[in-house]
N, C-alpha and C positions, 0 to 999 in steps of 0.2 A: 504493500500500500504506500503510495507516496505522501511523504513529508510534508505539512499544511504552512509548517511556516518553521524557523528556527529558533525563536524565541516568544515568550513569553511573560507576560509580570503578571499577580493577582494576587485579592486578597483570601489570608484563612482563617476561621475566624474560632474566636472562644468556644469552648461546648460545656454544657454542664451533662455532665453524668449522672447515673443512676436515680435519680429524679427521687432521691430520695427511698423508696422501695426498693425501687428496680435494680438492684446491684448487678451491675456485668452485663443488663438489659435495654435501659429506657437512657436516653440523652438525647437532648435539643443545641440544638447551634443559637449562639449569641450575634446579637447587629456588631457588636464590639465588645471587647478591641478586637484587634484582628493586626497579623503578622503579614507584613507582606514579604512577598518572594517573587525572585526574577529567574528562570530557567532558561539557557540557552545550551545548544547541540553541538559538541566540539566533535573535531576528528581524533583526537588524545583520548582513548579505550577510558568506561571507568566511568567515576562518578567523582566530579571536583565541588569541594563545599568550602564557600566562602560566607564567613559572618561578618554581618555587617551591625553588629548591636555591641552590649559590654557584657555581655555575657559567659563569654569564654568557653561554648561547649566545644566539644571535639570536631574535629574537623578531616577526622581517619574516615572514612563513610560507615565499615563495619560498627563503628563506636557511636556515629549519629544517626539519629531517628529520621529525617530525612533520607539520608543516604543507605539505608537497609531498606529503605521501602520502594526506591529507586534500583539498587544492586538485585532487586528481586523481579521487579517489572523488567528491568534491563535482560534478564534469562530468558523472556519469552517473548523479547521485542529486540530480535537481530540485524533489524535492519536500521538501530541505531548506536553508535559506534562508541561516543560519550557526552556525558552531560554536565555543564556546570549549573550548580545552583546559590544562588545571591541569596541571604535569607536576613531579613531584619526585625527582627522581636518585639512586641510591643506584650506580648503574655508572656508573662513572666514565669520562666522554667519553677514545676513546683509550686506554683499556685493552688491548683486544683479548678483550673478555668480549661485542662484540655492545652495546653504548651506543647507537646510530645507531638498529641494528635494533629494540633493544625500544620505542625513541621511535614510532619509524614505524609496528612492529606493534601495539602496544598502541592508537594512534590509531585505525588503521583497524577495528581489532577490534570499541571501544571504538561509535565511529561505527555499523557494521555490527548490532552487537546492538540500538543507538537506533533504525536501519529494519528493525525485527521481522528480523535475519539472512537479508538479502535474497541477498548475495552467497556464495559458495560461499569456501575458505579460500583454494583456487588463486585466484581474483580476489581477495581479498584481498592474497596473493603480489604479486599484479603491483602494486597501487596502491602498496603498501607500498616497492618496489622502486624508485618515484619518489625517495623519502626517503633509501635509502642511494647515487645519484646525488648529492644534494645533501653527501653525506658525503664520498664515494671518486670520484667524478666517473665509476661505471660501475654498472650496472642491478645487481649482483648475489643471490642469494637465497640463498647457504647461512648465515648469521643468520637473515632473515628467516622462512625454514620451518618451522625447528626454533621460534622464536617465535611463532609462530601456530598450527602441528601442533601443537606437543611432542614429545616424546622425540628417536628420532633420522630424522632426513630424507635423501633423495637425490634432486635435485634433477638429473632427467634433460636437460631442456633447460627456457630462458626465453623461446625463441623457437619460435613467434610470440607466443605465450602460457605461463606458468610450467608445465610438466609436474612434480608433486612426486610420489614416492612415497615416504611413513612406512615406516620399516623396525623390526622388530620386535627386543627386544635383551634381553640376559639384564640379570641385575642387576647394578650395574657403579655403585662408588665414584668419586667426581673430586674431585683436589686440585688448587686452583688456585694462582698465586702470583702478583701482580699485584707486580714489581719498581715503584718510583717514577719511573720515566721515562716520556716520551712517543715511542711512534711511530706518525705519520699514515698511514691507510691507503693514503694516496694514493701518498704518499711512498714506500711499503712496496712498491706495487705497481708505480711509477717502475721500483725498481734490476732486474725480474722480467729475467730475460732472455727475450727474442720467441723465440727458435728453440730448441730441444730435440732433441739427438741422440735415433735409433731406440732405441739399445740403452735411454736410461734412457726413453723414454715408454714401452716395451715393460715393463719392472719396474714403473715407475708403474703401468700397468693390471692389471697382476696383482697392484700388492699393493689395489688399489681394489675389486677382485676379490674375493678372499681377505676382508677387512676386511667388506665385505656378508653373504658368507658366512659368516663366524666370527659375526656378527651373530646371522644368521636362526637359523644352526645351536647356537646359544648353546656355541660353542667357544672357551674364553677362550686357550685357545694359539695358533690361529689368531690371533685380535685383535690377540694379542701380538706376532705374528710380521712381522703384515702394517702394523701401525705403525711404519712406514719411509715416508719421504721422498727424490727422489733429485733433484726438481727445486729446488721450493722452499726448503725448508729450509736448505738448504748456503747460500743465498745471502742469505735473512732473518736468520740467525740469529747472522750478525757482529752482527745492529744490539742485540742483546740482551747484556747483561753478563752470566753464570754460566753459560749456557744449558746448554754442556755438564757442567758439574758436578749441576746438578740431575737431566738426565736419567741421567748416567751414575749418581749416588746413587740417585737413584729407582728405578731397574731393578736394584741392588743390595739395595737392603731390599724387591723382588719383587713392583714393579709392571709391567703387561703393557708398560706404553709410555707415552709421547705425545710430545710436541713443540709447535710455536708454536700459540698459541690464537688465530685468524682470522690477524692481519698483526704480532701481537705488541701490548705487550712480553711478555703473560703467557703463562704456559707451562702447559700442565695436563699430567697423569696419569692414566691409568686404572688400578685396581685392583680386583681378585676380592673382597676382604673388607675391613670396616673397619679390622682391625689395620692391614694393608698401607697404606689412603688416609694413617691418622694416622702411619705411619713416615715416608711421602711428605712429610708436612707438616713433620717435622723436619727432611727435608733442605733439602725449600727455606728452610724460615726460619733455618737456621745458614747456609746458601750466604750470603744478602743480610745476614745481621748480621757474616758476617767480610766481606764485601765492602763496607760501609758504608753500606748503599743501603736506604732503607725501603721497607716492601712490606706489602701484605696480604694472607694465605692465609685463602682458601676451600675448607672441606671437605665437601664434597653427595654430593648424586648426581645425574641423572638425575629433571627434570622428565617427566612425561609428559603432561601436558595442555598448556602454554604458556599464553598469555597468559590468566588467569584472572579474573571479574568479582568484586567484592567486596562484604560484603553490605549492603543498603542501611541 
């Protein structure tokens, strides 16, 4: 298939994970922030990664999440030689905004559009899936779908191959608040406990349930109801300072819910109207200024495209 064009720039954007319930399942793509990235097609074999932010990640491709998701598409796409990728951060590695994934998606994205978009978004899923491996040391997709789909994603299984279905969602504010701490996904996903009594995977499924269905059915009390946590959370959520003043503040000034944003530190909300998002935004930013702790809130909504090209 011939070459569409050599190069490329676009943006990729934040995702929240596990939407709360959904661990490993449910993620939405953010309007912002969002990394941009420039991919052009060399004739030098290989995959070249140039940063252009202060973050110092690796720049081996084996070692960065971009560059595994590329060295991986690059296997089954011979008829291009090498590629350099420009990549400039504006999500902060370790946030818990999805950092890994919009490296990874935007890459493969990026790449896929330069072979006339050979690939479909679910093959996309998978290559990408190489990259957040090099993050979390496990294949995951609930970042990575909602960065590639847009809006919000369910992520039915990854084996053999990614099964995604987009799910359709009413309009719906998100405030984020990225506390100044770090925690590694890896790490996050260490403390998980392996075994799970019946009684809470039986709640878990029902409010995973419930949560698709307030979705489709654009019922925001449903949403509300069904954002509850009974595995994860309890046990994430020590590694977070405020965690619970913000949610308890935030479902007080009458936001439907949220809780940890992928593996933490950030914490999001969902809310029906913007009054409510910007009430949210005050709690969290009085929680971390009497706590001491600098932080930056995000007030969006709901991407629905993901990872988008920019114009030449």
């Amino acid at each position: 298939m011939p070459l569409s064009t050599d190069s490329v720039s676009l943006l990729a954007p934040a995702t929240v994970a596990n939407v709360v319930c959904g661990f490993d399942v449910l993620g939405f793509a953010l309007r912002e922030p969002n990394d941009e990235m420039h991919l052009r097609l060399t004739d030098e074999p290989g995959v070249r990664i140039i940063n252009e932010d202060e973050f110092d990640l690796p720049t081996e491709p084996t070692r960065n999440v971009a560059g595994a998701a590329l060295l991986a598409m690059l296997r089954v796409a011979p008829e291009v030689t090498g590629v350099e990728v420009r990549i400039r951060k504006t999500i902060r590695p370790g946030s818990g905004i999805g950092s890994s994934a919009a490296s990874a998606a935007g890459a493969v994205v990026g790449l896929n559009y330069l072979l006339g978009n050979q690939f479909s978004k679910a093959e996309l899923v998978g290559f990408a899936m190489y990259g957040e491996e090099v993050a979390s040391g496990v294949r995951h997709a609930d970042n990575i779908a909602p960065a590639i789909y847009g809006g919000v994603t369910l992520i039915r299984s990854t084996i053999p191959t990614p099964d995604v279905v987009p799910l359709d969602a009413p309009p719906l504010f998100v405030t984020v608040v990225h506390p100044q701490i770090e925690v590694k996904t890896a790490d996050a996903r260490r403390i998980l406990k392996q075994d799970v009594p019946l009684r809470d995977a039986i709640r878990q499924w029902g409010n995973v349930g419930a949560l698709v269905a307030g979705l489709l059915k654009h019922d925001y009390a449903l949403i509300g109801r069904a954002l509850e946590d009974v595995i994860i959370e309890p046990v994430r959520s020590i590694l977070i300072p405020g965690f619970e003043r913000v949610k308890e503040g935030s479902r007080a000034v009458g936001a439907l819910g949220g809780g940890i944003s992928g593996s933490g530190p950030s914490l999001f909300m969902l809310s029906q109207t913007e009054a409510t998002a910007q009430a949210v935004a005050e709690v969290m930013r009085r929680t971390y200024e009497q706590l001491g702790l600098a932080h930056f809130v995000y007030q969006t909504t709901i991407n629905p495209t993901g990872c988008q090209n920019l114009p030449a």
